[in-house]
N, C-alpha and C positions, 0 to 999 in steps of 0.2 A: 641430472639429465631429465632431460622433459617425460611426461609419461607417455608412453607410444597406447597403452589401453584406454587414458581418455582423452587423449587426442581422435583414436579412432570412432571411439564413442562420440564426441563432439563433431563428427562428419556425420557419424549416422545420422545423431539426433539433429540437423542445419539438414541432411537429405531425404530425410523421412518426411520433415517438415513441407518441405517443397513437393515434394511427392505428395501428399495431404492435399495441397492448397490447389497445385495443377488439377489434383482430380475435380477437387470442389469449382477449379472456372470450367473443370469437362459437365463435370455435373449439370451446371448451371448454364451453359450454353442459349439455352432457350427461356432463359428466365426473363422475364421484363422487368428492367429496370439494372440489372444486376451490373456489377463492376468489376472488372477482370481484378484479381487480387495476384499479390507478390510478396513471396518472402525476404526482408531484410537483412542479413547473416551481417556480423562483425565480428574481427576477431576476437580470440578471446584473451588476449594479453601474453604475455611472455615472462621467461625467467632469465633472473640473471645467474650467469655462469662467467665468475671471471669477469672479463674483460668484455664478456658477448652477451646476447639476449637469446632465447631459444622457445619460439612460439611455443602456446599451447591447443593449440586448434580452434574452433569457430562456436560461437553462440547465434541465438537465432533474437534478433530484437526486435524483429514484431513481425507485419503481415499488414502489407498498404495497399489500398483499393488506386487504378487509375483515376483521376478524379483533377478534375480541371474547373474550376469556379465560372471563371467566363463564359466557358462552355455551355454549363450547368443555366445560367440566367440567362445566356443569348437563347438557346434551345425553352425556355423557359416562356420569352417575350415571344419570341417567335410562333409557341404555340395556340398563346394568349392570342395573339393575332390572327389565329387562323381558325381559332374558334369563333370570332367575330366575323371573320368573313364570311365563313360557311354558314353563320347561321342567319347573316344578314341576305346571302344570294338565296337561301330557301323558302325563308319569309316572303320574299319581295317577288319568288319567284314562284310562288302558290298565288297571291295577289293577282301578279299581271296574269296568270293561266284564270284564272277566276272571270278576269276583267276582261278579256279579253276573246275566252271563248266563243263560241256561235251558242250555245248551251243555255250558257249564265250572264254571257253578257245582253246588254240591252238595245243595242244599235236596232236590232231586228225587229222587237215589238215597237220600239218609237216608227220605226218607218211604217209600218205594217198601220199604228193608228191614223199617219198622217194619208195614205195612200185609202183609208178608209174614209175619211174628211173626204177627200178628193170623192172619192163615191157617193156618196149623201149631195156633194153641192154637184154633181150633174144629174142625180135625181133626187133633188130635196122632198117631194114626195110621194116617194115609193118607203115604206114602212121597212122595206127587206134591206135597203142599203145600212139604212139607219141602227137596225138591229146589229148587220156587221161591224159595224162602227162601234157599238157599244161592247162586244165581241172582244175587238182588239183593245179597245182601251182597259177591259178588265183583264186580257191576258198584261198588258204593260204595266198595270199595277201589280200581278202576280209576280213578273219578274222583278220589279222593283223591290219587292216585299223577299222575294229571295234571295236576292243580293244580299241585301244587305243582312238576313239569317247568314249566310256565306261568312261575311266578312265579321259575323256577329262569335260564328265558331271560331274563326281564327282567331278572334283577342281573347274568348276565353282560353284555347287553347294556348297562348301565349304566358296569360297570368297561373295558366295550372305549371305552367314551365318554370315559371318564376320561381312556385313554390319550393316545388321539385329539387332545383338548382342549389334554393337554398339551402335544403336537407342533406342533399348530397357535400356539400360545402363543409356542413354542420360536424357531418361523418369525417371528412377528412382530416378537418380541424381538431377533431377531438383525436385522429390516430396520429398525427402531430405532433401533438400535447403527447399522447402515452409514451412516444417515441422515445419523444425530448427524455422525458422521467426515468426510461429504460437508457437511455444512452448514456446521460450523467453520471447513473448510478455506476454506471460500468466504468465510465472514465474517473471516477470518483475511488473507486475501488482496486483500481491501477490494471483492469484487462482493458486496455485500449485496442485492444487489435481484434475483442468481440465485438466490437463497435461496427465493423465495418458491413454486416448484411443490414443491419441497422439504421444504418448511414443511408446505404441503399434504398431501403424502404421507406424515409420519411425524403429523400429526394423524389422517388417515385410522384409520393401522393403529395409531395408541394408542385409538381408537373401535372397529373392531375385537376391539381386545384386553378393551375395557373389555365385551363383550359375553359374555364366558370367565368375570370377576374386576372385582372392582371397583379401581379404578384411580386414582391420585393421579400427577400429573407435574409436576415441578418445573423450569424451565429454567433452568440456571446460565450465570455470565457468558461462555463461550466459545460463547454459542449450542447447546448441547448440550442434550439433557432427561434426567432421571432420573426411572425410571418404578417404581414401588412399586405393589404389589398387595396384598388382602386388608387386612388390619391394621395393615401397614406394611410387608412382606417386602421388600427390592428385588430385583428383578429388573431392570433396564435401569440400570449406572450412567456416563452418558456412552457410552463406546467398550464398555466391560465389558459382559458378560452371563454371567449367570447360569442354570442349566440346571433348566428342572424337569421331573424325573422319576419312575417310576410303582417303586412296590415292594409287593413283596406283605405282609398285614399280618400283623403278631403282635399275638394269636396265631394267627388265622385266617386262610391264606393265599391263601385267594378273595376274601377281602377288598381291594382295590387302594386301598396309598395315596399320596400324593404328598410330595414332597420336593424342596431345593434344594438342589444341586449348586454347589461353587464348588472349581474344582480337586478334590481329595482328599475335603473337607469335605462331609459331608451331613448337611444339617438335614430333619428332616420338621415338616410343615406341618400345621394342621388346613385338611382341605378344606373343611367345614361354617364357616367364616372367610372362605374366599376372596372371595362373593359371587358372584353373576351366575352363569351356569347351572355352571359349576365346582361351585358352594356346592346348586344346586340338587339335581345327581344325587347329591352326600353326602349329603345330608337325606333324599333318598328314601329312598337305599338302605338307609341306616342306621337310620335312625326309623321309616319308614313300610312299606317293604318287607320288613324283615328282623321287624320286628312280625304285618305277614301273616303271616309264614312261624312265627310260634311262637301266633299266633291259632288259623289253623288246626291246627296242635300238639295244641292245648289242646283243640278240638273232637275231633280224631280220638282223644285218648288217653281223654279221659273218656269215646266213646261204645265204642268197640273194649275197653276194659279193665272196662267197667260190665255191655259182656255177657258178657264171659268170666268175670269173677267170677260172675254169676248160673249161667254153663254149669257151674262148680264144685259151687253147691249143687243141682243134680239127677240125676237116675240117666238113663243111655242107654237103648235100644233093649236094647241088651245088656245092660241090667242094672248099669253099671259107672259108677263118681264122672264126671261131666264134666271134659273136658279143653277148654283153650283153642280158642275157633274161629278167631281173630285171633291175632296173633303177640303174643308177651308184653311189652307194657311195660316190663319190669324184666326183661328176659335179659338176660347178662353186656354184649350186646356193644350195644343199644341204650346200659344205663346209661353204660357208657365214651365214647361216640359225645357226649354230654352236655357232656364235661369238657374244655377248651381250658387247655394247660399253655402258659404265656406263654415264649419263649425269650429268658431272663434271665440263665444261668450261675446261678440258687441254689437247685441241686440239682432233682432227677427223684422222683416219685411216681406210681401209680396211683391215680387217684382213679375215685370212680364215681359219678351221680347215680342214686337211685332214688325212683319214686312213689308215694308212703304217704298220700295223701291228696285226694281228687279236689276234694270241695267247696275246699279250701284251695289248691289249683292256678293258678297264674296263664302270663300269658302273658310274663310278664317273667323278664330274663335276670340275672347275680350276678355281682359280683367275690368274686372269695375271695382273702386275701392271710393268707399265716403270719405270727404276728406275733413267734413265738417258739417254738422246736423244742428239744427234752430228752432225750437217746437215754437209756433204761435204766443203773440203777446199780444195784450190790446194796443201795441203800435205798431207791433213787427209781424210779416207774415211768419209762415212754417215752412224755411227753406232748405235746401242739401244741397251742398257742392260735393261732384263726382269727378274724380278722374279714371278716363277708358286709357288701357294700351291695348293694341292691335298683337296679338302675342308673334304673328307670321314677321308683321313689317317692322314694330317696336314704336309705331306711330301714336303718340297721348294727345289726350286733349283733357281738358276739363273745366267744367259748365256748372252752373247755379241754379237748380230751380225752384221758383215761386210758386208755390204749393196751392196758391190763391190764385193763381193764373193761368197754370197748367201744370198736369201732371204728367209729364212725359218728357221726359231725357233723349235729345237727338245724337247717337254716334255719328261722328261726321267719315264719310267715304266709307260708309259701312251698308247703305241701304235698308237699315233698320232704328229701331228707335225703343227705348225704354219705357215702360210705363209702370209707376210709383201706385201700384193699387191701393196697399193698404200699409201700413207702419207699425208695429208693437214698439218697439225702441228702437235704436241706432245711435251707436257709438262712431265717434273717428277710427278710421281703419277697418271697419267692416268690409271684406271681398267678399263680391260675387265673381261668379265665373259663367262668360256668357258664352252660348253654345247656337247660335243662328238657325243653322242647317242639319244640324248633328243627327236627329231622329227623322228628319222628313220623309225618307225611304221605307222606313218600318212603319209611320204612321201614312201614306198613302192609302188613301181607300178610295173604291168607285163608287159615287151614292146612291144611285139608284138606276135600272137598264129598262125605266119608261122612255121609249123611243118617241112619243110624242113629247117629252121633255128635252129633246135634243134643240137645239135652236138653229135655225136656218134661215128665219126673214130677220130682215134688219127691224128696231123698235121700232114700236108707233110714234114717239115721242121721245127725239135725240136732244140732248142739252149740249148747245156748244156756246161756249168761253169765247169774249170777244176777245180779238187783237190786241184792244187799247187796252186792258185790265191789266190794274196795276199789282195783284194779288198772284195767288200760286194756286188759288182753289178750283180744283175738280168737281165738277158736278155730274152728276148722272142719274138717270129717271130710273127711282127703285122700284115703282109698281104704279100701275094704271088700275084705279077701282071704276064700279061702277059710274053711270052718270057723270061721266069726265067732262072736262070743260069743250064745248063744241067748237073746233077752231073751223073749221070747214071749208068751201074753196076759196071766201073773200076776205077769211081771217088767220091764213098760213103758220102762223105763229104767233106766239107771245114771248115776252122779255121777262126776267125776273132782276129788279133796278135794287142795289144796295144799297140803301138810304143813308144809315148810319151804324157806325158801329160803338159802342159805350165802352170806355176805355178803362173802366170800374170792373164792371160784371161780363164784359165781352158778348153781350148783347145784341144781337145782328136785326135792325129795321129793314127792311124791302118793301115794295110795290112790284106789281105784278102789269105791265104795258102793252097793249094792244098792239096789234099790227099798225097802227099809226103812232105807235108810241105815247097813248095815252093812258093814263094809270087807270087800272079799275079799283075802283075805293073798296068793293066790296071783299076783293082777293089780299089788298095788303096785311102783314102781319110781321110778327118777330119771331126768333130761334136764338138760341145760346149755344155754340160749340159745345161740346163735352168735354170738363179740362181731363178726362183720360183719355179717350180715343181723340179727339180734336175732333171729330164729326157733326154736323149739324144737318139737320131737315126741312125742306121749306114743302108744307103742303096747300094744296088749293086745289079747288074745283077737281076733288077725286084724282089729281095726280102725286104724287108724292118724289120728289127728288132728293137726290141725298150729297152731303159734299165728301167726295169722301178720301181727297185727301190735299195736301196745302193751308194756306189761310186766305181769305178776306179782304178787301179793303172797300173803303168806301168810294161808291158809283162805278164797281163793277157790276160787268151785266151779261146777264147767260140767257143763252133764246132757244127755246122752246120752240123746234120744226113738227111740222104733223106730217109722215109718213104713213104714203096709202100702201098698205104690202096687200099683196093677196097670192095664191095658191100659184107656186114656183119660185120664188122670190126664193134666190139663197146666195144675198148680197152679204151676211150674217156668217155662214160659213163659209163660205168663199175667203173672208177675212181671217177666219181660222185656220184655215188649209194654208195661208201665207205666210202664218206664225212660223213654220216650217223652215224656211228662207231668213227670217229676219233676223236680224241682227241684236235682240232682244239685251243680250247678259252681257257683262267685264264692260259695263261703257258703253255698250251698245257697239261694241267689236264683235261679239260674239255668237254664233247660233246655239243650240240647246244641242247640237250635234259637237259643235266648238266645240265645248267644256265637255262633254263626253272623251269629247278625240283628246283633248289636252290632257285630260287624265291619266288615259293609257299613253300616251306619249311620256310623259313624265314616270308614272312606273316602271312601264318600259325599259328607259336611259338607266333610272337607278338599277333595275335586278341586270344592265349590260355591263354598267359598272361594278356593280358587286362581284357577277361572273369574273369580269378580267382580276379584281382585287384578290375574289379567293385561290385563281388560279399562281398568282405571284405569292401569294401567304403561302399555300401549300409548296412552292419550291425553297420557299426561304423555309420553312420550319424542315424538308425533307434534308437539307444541307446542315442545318444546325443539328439533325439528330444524326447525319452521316458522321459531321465531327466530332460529336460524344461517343460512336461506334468505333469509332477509328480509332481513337485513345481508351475507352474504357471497355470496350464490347472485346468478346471472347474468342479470338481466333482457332479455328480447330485444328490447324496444319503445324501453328505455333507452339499450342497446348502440348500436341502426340510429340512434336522435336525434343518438348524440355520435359517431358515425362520421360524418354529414351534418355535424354544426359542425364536427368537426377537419378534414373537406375542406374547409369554406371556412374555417379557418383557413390551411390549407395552399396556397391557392388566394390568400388576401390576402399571404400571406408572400413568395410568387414576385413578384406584384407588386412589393411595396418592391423588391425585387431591381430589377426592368425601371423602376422610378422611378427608382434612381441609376444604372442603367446612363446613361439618358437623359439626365439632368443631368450626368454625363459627358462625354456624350458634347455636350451642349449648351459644356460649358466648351471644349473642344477645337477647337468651331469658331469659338468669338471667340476662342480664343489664336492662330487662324490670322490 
């Protein structure tokens, strides 16, 4: 007969069990991450008697966490996703609060200069308008300059994020790893059912992790998991990990990028892959923020260079050509500041971007890559073939240039132009990385608040371009010296006739033509463009004109007006004050206000979009964690019911006990 004392035993110890475990999901209640647990009871076989079988009571074989795979990785994706959105709505939505304020943003001081313009040209001179003017243009610079500090904090803060993420990643991966090691050992050792707060815990911090990166985990047969990120990288393989670390980028090395580390070995990774807010602050920073930052570029260079070109064509207070009121555009050390030489070992050059063209300006950035370098021979010149891609549109071109003809590289539909200053080597495949507009808000300066420097009469002496000219060159009178040539009331102007041009040396012949269109022999001479800048200078009789931008062709002809300005004249800035209105950028679709408004319209859309994004991530990830609550999470009302059955199961088990004690002890007394 079967034994009724371990049978009853065998309840206990199947109710004690459960009793145990109930407590530990009461205990646990509030734990995060934690998994309701269950005890597994199987019989525990039976005897034969006869003809019958006669149970012998219940073992306990093991103790199962709820636990749902699906679950686990939907909740997992979900979260991934919702770390991406919220950190992409944050980002974009510090931006536009930036962009957009009365504060920080700059709608306020552009108006404020032009409304200042307007004051100057109804009273061109009165010294106090003038003064205001310069006033507002050094407050417009001031904001400009802190903008782009603004926007200058949020990318550092972005790359110190980067770091951050990483280390934190680092941390998880390596409790991962420990996990994996401790859970093996245990499943190895045959306590599988110690496994399961364990389980817990490297589920946690692979959800966690999934909140960095998007995350894939695969569990191999030793109980172990292998955790991959972004596309497929691994980082967690079993025991093994893998290190991910921050490097600064080439070319640009405020740029922070990331990489994985294995021993010796380092691969870099694209972070805009990774997913989950990782993936988020690359996209920012790279797409959206480093766009700001050549947006407003593009505003400050068209409006700061549109009026210092206008300051050229009028005479000062004193009588003298306009000089720059804003700092130049195109000084040596802006254009250099443009050009990002990729560190590849295929050779060193000076390169330089310069700006020839505002309508045609954009706010996008260029690869340039040599595709093939010629150093001089005594038959061959020293040429380079370059190919640009446009990184925004994906637009390439690629061009050859004769080194002995000119030195300057045209991007086509870019409104800029490359100049070849100097060369040490160059190999095929050398990248640069061109940056147009990138710094022009940091580098804005106002040059000087001499108010007698502000320009208001139109020149003494305008150079206009005839009609018939077959050429593209600009001319404009760069300074009136002394003892200039007397045009006076019978001699209105003079001509400057392009004779020839030498198709060797690019040697430019002229004569200089009388109001009757007669050459004066004594003014003819020559000039040679510069093959860097493409610039040439034609002087005579103390005028000096300058070409300063297009080319040449022979018997084109530029005339020389003599304008009588005297005290009020302010046809000069009157022409300034219209800049306001015109249609200057994108083509000459656009105002300097356009491309401002465009800007914030465009960030705008995106943090509206982001907004609705994270609002749909955060329901989808609130439901996937509803459903791992509902199977695995700890119910309290559940818990206290099956604590009350396992005490009266525990409570019937003792009994059988005290029944075969009895019968027992009943046999004992009739064997007496």
């Amino acid at each position: 007969m079967a034994d009724l004392f371990q049978i009853g035993l065998s309840g206990i110890y199947s109710s004690q069990a459960k009793l145990s475990t109930t407590s530990h999901n009461i205990a646990n209640i509030s734990t995060e991450g934690y998994s309701r647990q269950s005890v597994v009871s199987e019989t525990a076989g039976a005897e034969r008697y006869g003809d019958y079988f006669i149970g012998t009571g219940s073992i306990v074989a093991g103790v199962e966490r709820a636990y749902d795979q699906f679950a686990f990785t939907e909740n997992n994706l979900n979260t991934s996703n919702l770390g991406y959105a919220t950190e992409t709505y944050e980002q974009n939505n510090q931006m536009d609060m930036l962009l957009s304020d009365e504060s920080t943003s700059i709608t306020q001081p552009v108006l404020e200069v032009f409304e200042s313009i307007s004051g100057v040209a109804d009273n061109p001179n009165m010294l106090e308008s003038r003064t205001v003017f310069l006033e507002s243009a050094g407050n417009m610079v001031s904001q400009y300059n802190r903008l782009y500090e603004n926007l200058e904090i949020q990318y550092s803060n972005i790359n110190n994020d980067i770091v951050n993420s990483a280390q934190t990643i680092n941390q998880l991966a390596d409790n991962i790893s420990s996990l994996n090691q401790q859970i093996s050992s245990l499943l190895g050792s045959g306590n599988a059912s110690n496994t399961n707060d364990l389980f817990d815990q490297r589920d946690k911090a692979i959800n966690e992790l999934s909140e960095f990166v998007d995350v894939s985990a695969v569990t191999t047969d030793n109980g172990m998991m292998n955790v991959y990120i972004g596309s497929g990288q691994a980082l967690v393989m079993g025991s093994d990990v893998l290190t991910l670390t921050t490097v600064n980028g080439d070319p640009d090395p405020a740029r922070k990028e990331l990489a994985l580390t294995n021993g010796d070995h380092i691969s870099l990774i694209n972070g805009e892959r990774l997913g989950g807010k990782l993936s988020a602050l690359f996209e920012t920073r790279n797409n959206d923020l480093e766009r700001a930052f050549n947006q407003i570029g593009q505003n400050v260079i068209g409006l700061t260079h549109s009026i210092n070109e206008q300051q050229k064509e009028g005479l000062t207070l004193e009588g003298e050509i306009g000089t720059d009121l804003f700092n130049d555009v195109n000084s040596q050390d802006s254009m250099e500041s443009r050009v990002l030489a990729h560190n590849d070992g295929l050779g060193e050059a000076l390169l330089t971007v310069r700006i020839d063209d505002l309508s045609s300006l954009t706010a996008d950035e260029f690869d340039l890559v040599v595709d093939d370098y010629q150093v001089a021979t005594a038959s061959s010149p020293e040429t380079i073939t370059f190919t640009s891609t446009n990184r925004t549109t994906g637009e390439t071109s690629t061009s050859t240039v004769d080194m002995s003809v000119s030195q300057r590289l045209e991007i086509p539909n870019s409104g800029i132009s490359v100049g070849i200053d100097s060369i040490t080597s160059l190999s095929a495949g050398k990248e640069f990385t061109l940056r147009p507009t990138r710094l022009a808000a940091q580098e804005v300066t106002l040059q000087h608040k001499d108010v007698a420097k502000v320009v208001t009469a139109d020149s003494e002496i305008k150079t206009v371009a005839s009609s018939d000219n077959t050429g593209t060159a600009v001319l404009r009178t760069n300074s009136i010296l002394g003892n200039t040539l007397d045009l006076g009331e019978d001699n209105l102007f003079v001509t400057i006739n392009i004779t020839a041009i030498d198709a060797t040396t690019g040697e430019v012949s002229y004569d200089v033509l009388d109001t009757n269109g007669t050459a004066i022999s004594s003014l003819s001479g020559t000039t040679t463009p510069d093959l860097l800048t493409g610039k040439a200078t034609f002087a005579f009789a103390g005028v000096e004109v300058e070409m300063i931008s297009g080319s040449l062709a022979t018997n084109d002809t530029f005339t020389l007006n003599y304008n009588e300005t005297g005290d009020g004249d302010n046809r000069n800035i009157m022409k300034m004050a219209d800049l306001q209105t015109q249609k200057i950028m994108n083509n000459n679709k656009a105002t300097f206000a356009d491309v401002y408004n465009g800007m914030l319209s465009e960030v705008g859309a995106k943090t509206a979009n982001a907004d609705i994004s994270m609002q749909s991530a955060t329901i989808l990830q609130s439901q996937s964690y509803d459903r791992i609550q509902a199977l695995s999470g700890v119910n309290m009302d559940e818990e206290v019911a099956n604590l009350l059955q396992f005490q009266q199961h525990y409570s019937v088990a003792t009994r059988v006990i005290s029944v075969a004690s009895e019968l027992f002890d009943t046999i004992l007394q009739v064997a007496r």
